[in-house]
C-alpha positions in Angstrom: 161.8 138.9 175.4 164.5 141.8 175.5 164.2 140.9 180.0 165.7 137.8 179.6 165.3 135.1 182.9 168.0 134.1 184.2 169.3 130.7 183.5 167.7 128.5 186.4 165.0 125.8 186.7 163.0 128.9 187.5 164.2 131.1 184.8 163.9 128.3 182.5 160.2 127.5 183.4 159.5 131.7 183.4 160.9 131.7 179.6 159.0 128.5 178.7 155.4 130.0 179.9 156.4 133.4 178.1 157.4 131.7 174.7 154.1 129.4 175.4 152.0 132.6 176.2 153.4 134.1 172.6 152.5 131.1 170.7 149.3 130.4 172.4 148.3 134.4 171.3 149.7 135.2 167.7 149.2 131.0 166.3 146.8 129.0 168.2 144.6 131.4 169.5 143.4 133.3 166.3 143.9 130.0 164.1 141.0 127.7 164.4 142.4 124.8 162.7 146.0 125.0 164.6 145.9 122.5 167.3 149.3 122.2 168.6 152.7 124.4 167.9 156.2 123.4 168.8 159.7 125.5 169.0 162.2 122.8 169.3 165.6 124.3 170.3 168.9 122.1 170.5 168.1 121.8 174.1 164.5 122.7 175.0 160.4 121.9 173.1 158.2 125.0 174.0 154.7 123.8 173.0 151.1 125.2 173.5 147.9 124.0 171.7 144.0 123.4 172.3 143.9 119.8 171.9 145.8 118.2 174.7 145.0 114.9 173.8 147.1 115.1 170.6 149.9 112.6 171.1 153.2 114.0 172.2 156.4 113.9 169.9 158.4 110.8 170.1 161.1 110.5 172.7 163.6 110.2 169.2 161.8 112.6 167.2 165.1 114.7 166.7 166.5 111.3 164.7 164.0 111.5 162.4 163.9 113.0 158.8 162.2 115.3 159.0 163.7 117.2 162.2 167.1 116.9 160.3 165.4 117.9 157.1 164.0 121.0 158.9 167.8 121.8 160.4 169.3 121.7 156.4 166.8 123.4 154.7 164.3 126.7 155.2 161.9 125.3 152.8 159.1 124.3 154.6 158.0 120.7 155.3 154.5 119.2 155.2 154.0 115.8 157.5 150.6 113.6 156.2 148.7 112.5 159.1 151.6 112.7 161.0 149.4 112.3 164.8 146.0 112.3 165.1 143.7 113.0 168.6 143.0 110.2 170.7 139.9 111.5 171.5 138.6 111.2 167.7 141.2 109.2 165.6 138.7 109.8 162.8 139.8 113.4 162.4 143.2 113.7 160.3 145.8 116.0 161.3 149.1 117.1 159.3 151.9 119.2 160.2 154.0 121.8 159.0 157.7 121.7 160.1 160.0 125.0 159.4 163.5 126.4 160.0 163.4 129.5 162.4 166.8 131.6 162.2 167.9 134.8 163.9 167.1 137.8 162.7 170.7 139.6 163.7 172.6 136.5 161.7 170.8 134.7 159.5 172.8 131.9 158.7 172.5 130.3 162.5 169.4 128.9 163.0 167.9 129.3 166.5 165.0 126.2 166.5 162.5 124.1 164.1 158.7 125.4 164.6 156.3 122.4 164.2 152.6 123.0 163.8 149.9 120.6 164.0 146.5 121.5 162.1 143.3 119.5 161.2 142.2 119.9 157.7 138.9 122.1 158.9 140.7 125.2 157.1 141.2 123.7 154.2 137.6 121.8 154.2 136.2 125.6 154.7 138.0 126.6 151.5 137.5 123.9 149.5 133.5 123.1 150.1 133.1 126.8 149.1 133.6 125.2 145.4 130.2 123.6 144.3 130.8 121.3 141.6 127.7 119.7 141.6 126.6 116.2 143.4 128.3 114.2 141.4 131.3 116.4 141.5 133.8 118.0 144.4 137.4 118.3 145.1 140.4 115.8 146.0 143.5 116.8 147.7 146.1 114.0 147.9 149.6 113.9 148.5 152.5 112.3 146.8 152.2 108.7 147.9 148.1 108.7 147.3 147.1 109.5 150.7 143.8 111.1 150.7 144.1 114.5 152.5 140.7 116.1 151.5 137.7 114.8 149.6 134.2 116.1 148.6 133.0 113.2 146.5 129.5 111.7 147.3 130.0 108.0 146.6 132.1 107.9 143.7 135.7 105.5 143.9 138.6 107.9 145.3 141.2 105.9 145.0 140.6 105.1 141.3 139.8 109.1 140.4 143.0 109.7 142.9 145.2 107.5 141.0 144.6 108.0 138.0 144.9 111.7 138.2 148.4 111.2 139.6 149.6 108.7 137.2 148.1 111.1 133.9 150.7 113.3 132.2 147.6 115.6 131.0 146.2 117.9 133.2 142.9 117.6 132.2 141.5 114.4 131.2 138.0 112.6 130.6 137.5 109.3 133.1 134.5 107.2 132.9 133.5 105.1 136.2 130.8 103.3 136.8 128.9 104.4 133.7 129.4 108.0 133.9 131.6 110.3 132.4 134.2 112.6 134.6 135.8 115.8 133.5 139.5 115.7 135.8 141.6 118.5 136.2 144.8 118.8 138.3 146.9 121.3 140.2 149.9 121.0 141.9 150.7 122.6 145.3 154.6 122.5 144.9 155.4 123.5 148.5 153.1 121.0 150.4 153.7 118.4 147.4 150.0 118.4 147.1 147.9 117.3 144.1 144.2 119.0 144.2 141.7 116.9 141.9 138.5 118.8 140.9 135.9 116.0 139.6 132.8 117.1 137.6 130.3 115.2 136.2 130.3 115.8 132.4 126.8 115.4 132.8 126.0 118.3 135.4 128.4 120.7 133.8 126.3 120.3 130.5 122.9 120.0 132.7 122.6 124.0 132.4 123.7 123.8 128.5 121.2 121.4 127.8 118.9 123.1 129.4 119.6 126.6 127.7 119.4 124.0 124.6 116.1 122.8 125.2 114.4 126.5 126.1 116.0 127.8 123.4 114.8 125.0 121.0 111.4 125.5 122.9 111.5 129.4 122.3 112.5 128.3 118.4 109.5 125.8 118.3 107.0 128.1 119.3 108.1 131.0 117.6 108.0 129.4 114.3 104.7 127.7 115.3 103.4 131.6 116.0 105.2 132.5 112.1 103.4 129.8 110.6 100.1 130.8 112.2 100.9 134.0 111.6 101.6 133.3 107.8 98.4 130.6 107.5 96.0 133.8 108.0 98.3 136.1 106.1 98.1 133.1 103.0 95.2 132.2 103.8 93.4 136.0 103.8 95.4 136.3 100.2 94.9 133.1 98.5 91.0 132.7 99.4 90.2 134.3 96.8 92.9 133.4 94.3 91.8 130.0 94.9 88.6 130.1 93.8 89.5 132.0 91.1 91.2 128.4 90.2 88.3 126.4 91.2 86.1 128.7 88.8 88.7 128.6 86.1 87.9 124.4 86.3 84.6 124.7 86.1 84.3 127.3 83.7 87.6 124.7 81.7 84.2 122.0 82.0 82.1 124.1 80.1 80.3 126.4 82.7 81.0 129.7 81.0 77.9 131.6 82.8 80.3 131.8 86.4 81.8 134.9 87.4 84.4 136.2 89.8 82.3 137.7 92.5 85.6 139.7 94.3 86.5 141.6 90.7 85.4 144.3 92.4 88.6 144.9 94.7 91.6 147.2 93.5 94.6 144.5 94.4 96.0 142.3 91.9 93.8 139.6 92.4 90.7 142.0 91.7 92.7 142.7 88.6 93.2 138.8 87.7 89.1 138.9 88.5 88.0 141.4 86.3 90.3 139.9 83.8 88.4 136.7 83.8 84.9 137.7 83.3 85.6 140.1 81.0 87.4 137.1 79.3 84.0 134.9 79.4 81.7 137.5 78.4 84.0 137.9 75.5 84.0 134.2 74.7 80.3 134.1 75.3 79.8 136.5 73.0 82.2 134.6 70.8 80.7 131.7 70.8 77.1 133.0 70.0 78.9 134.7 66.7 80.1 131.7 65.9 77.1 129.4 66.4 75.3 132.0 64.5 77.4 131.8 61.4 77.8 128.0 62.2 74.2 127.9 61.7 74.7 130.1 58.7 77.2 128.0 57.4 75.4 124.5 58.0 72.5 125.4 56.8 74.2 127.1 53.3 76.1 123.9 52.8 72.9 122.0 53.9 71.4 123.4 50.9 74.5 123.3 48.9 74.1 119.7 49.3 70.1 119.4 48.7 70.6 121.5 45.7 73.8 119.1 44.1 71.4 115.9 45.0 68.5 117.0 42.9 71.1 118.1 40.5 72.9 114.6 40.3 68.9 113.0 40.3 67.7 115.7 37.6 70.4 114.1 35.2 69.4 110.8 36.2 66.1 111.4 35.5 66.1 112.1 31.5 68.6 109.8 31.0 66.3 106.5 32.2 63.4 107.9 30.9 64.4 108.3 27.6 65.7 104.8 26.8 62.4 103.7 28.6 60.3 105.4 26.4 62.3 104.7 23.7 61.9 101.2 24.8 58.3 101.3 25.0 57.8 102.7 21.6 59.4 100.2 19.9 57.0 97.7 21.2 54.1 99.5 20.3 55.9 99.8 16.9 56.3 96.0 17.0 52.3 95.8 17.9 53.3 94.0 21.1 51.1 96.5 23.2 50.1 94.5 26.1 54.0 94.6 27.4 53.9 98.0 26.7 50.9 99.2 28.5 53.0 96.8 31.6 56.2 98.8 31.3 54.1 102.1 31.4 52.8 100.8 34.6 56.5 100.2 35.9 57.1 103.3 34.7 55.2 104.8 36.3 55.8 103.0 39.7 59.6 104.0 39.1 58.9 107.8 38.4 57.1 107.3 41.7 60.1 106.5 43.4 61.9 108.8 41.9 59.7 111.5 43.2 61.2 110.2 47.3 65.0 110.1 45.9 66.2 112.2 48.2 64.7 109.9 51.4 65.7 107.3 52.7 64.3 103.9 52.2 64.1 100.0 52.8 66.6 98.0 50.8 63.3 95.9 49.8 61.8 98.9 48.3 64.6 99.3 46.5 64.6 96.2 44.9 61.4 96.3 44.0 62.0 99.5 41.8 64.8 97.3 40.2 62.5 94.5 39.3 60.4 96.7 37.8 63.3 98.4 35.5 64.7 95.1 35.1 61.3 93.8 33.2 61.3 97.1 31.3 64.7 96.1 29.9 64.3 92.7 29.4 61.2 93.4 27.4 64.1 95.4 24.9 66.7 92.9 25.0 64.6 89.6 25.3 67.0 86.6 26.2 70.0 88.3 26.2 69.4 90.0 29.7 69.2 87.4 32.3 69.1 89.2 36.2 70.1 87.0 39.6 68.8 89.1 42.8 70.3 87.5 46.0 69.6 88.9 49.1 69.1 87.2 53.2 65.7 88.3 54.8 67.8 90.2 57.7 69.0 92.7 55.5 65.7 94.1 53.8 64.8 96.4 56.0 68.1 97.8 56.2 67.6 101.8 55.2 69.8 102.5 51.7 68.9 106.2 50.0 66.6 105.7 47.5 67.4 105.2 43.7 70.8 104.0 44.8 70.9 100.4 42.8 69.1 101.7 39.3 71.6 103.6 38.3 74.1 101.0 38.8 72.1 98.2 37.4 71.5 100.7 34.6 75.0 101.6 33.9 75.6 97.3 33.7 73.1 97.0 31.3 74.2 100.0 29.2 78.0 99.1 29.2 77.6 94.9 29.6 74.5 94.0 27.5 73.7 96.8 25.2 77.5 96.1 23.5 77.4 92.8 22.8 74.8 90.1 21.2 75.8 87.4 23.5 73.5 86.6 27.2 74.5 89.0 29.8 73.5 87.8 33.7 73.4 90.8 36.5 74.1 89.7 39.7 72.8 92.1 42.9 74.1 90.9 46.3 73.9 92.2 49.9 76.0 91.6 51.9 76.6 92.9 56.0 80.6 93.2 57.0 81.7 95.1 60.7 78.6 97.4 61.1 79.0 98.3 57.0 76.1 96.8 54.2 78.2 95.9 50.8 75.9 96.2 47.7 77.5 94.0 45.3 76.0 95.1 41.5 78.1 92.5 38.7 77.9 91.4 35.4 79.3 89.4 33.2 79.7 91.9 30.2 82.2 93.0 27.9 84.1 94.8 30.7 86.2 97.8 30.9 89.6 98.6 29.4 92.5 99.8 31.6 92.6 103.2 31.0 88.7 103.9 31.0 88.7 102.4 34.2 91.5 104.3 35.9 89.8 107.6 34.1 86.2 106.4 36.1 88.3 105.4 39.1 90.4 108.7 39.0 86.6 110.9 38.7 85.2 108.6 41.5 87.9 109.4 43.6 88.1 113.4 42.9 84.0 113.8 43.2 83.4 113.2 39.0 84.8 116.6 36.4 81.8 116.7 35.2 79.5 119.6 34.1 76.6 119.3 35.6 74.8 121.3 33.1 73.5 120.1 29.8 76.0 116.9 30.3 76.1 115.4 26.6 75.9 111.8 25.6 79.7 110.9 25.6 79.8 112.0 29.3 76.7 110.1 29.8 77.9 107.3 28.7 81.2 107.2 30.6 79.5 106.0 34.1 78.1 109.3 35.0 75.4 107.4 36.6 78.3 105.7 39.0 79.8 108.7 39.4 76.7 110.7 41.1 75.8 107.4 43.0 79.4 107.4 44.6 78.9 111.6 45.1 75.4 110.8 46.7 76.7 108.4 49.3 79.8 110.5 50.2 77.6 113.5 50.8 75.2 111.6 53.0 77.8 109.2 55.1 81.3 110.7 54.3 84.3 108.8 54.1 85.2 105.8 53.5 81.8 104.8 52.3 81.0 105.4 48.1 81.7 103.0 45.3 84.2 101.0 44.4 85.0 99.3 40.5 86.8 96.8 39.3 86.4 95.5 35.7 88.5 92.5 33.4 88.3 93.6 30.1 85.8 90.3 28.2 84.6 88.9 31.5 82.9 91.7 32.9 82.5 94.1 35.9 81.9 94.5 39.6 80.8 97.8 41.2 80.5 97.4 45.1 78.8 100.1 46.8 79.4 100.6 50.9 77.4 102.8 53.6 76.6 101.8 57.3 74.2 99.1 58.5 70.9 101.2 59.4 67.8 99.6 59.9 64.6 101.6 59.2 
């Protein structure tokens, strides 16, 4: 503009298409989204645009605020849907209102430059940033007016106010059951407020997924290391495991197994070899020791044979001697017949004398003792009186043989032989919790106290006495009981034997126990 028109209606309308031309080239023309510019001077409006059906300025316009805003101020002014195009009142439009001054003095200004623009530039911009379909970007001014918006469906108004009314820049906001992440940002020279809105839920949608393939990734590698480890464990335990299950069998008594995988160099070939050399050296073990088990059982076996015929050899003499002695004195006395009968006892005695060391029916027993019982009430006549009691049940219960003579014996010796008055002997049986009780009393002169806790005190220590050449003091102080008591300890054990309890002037009872055993 250095030609200047001259100042006519002509001139005028030359400068007016030149400043037109100007604008129309370096604003509109490059400037998609410009759709109308204005110079207003203090006496002319040069104005060029593309959208001619954008409505003119008001007749007024240089009354309102923001013209005289514009005339104060260089700061730039920004007008909210200040027109819109007739054409399409849908699309918004704002303007931008500015302070031009001269160059050569700049305190004078020379006019206000007014632009209109759709938001299309700004839409460009803003729907480059993808925050998700649930998400997008808000740009309101100050009173609330929607100048942009991206959201699909969700309430503008109640994201737009509360981002406006929040002091925090970013804040959570839940609407319509979903959750909101809302930041903020000021545009200080339009007075704008942008809004980005994302959906909590789509900005952890790529986290959760990372979460879940990761987790996934996790999952399957540890389901490989456990595979992995099963055939490692499982190549390395096989055979340490039936190691174990040979270990229990061989623990129930099956020592012939063997670990067939000894042969390997690890250290369960080593644990292997271990444990059969370990059962071949028990096996060999316990042949040794059933060997001198045998040796041993069969040396006490005879131990104990050899003390029975011992214990019977000195009952032996003993009974027949006072038979004999018994019989003589009746042939002495002429009374012959009764002795040729006790030499037929006699001799059915000696007979079972000759089976002591079996076993025999209780009723065979007490036939023997009848017949000893005759012999010796042939000797003491009237003063030996005997009382055999015994159920049927029990006489074919199995006692060792010559077990009551020597008892019945020893009552006589020490009850009837002592005194001049009657003596009765009393032989019971009697069957108490799987035991048989032979019951052997009489009504005698007794024992004192301290005989009887010296016979007590040698039945319970097995009898001190020498078994050879016994003499007739030891004889006479119940050796018989004492080798009955040793006889049925030998055989059955403990707690069976004899058992003795005496008053002193009303007699004795000897009681001897052994289990119920029928023939």
């Amino acid at each position: 503009m250095t030609n200047r028109p001259p100042d006519t209606d002509l001139g005028r309308l030359m400068r007016e298409r030149q400043i037109e031309d100007f604008l129309g080239q370096m604003i509109v023309t490059p400037r998609l989204d410009i759709l109308q510019v204005y110079i207003i001077t203090a006496a002319d409006v040069y104005m060029n645009g593309r959208a001619a059906l954008i409505e003119p300025l008001e007749p007024n316009f240089r009354d309102e605020a923001w013209y005289r805003e514009a005339l104060e101020t260089q700061k730039p002014a920004f007008l909210s849907a200040n027109k819109s195009i007739k054409s399409n009142p849908g699309i918004k439009i704002f303007s931008i209102v500015k302070q031009l001054r001269s160059l050569r003095d700049t305190t004078r200004p020379l006019a206000v430059i007014k632009v209109d623009a759709n938001y299309s530039g700004i839409a460009s911009l803003a729907d480059k940033v993808d925050l998700g379909e649930r998400g997008g970007l808000v740009i309101a001014d100050r009173g609330g007016n929607v100048i942009y918006s991206s959201l699909r469906g969700q309430a503008e108004s109640t994201i737009v106010s509360a981002a406006l009314n929040s002091r925090a820049s970013r804040f959570h906001l839940k609407e319509s059951g979903a959750e909101y992440l809302v930041a903020t940002s000021q545009i200080q020279r339009a007075d704008w407020t942008v809004i980005s809105v994302g959906s909590v839920r789509e900005m952890n949608k790529s986290a959760t997924i990372t979460r879940n393939f990761t987790i996934l990734i996790a999952a399957f590698c540890s389901l490989l290391a456990c595979v992995v480890l099963y055939w490692l464990m499982r190549g390395f335990l096989r055979p340490l495991m039936r190691l174990v299950g040979l270990m229990k069998q061989v623990k129930l008594g099956q020592l012939s197994l063997r670990f067939a995988d000894a042969r390997t160099e690890d250290e369960i070939g080593y644990i292997g070899a271990s444990f059969n050399t370990m059962l071949d050296r028990i096996e060999e073990m316990m042949q040794e020791n059933t060997r001198l088990t045998k040796e041993v059982f069969e040396t006490r076996y005879l131990q104990k044979e050899a003390q029975i015929h011992a214990l019977l050899s000195q009952i032996r003499p003993h009974f027949i001697y006072n038979t004999l002695h018994t019989i003589g004195a009746l042939i002495q006395m002429g009374r012959t017949e009764q002795a040729t009968d006790n030499l037929e006892k006699l001799s059915l005695i000696l007979r079972g004398f000759a089976a002591a060391d079996q076993t025999v029916p209780l009723r065979r027993e007490l036939e023997l003792l009848e017949a000893y019982l005759s012999i010796q009430r042939s000797r003491f006549g009237d003063r030996l009186q005997s009382i055999i009691q015994v159920d049927s049940p029990l006489l074919e219960q199995a006692i060792p043989a010559v077990l009551l003579q020597p008892i019945v014996e020893n009552a006589v010796v020490h009850g009837c032989e002592a005194r001049r008055e009657p003596t009765t002997i009393r032989v019971a049986a009697l069957a108490e919790e799987g035991v048989l009780a032979l019951v052997v009393s009489d009504d005698g002169v007794g024992i004192g106290a301290d005989k009887l806790a010296e016979l007590r005190g040698r039945l319970a220590n097995g009898g001190a006495l020498q078994l050879e050449n016994p003499d007739e003091w030891a004889l006479r102080r119940g050796i018989g009981l004492v080798n009955v008591h040793n006889r049925l300890r030998m055989r059955y054990g403990e707690p069976y034997g004899l058992t003795v309890d005496s008053v002193p002037g009303e007699g004795t009872t000897v009681r001897a126990t052994l289990p119920l055993s029928k023939i």
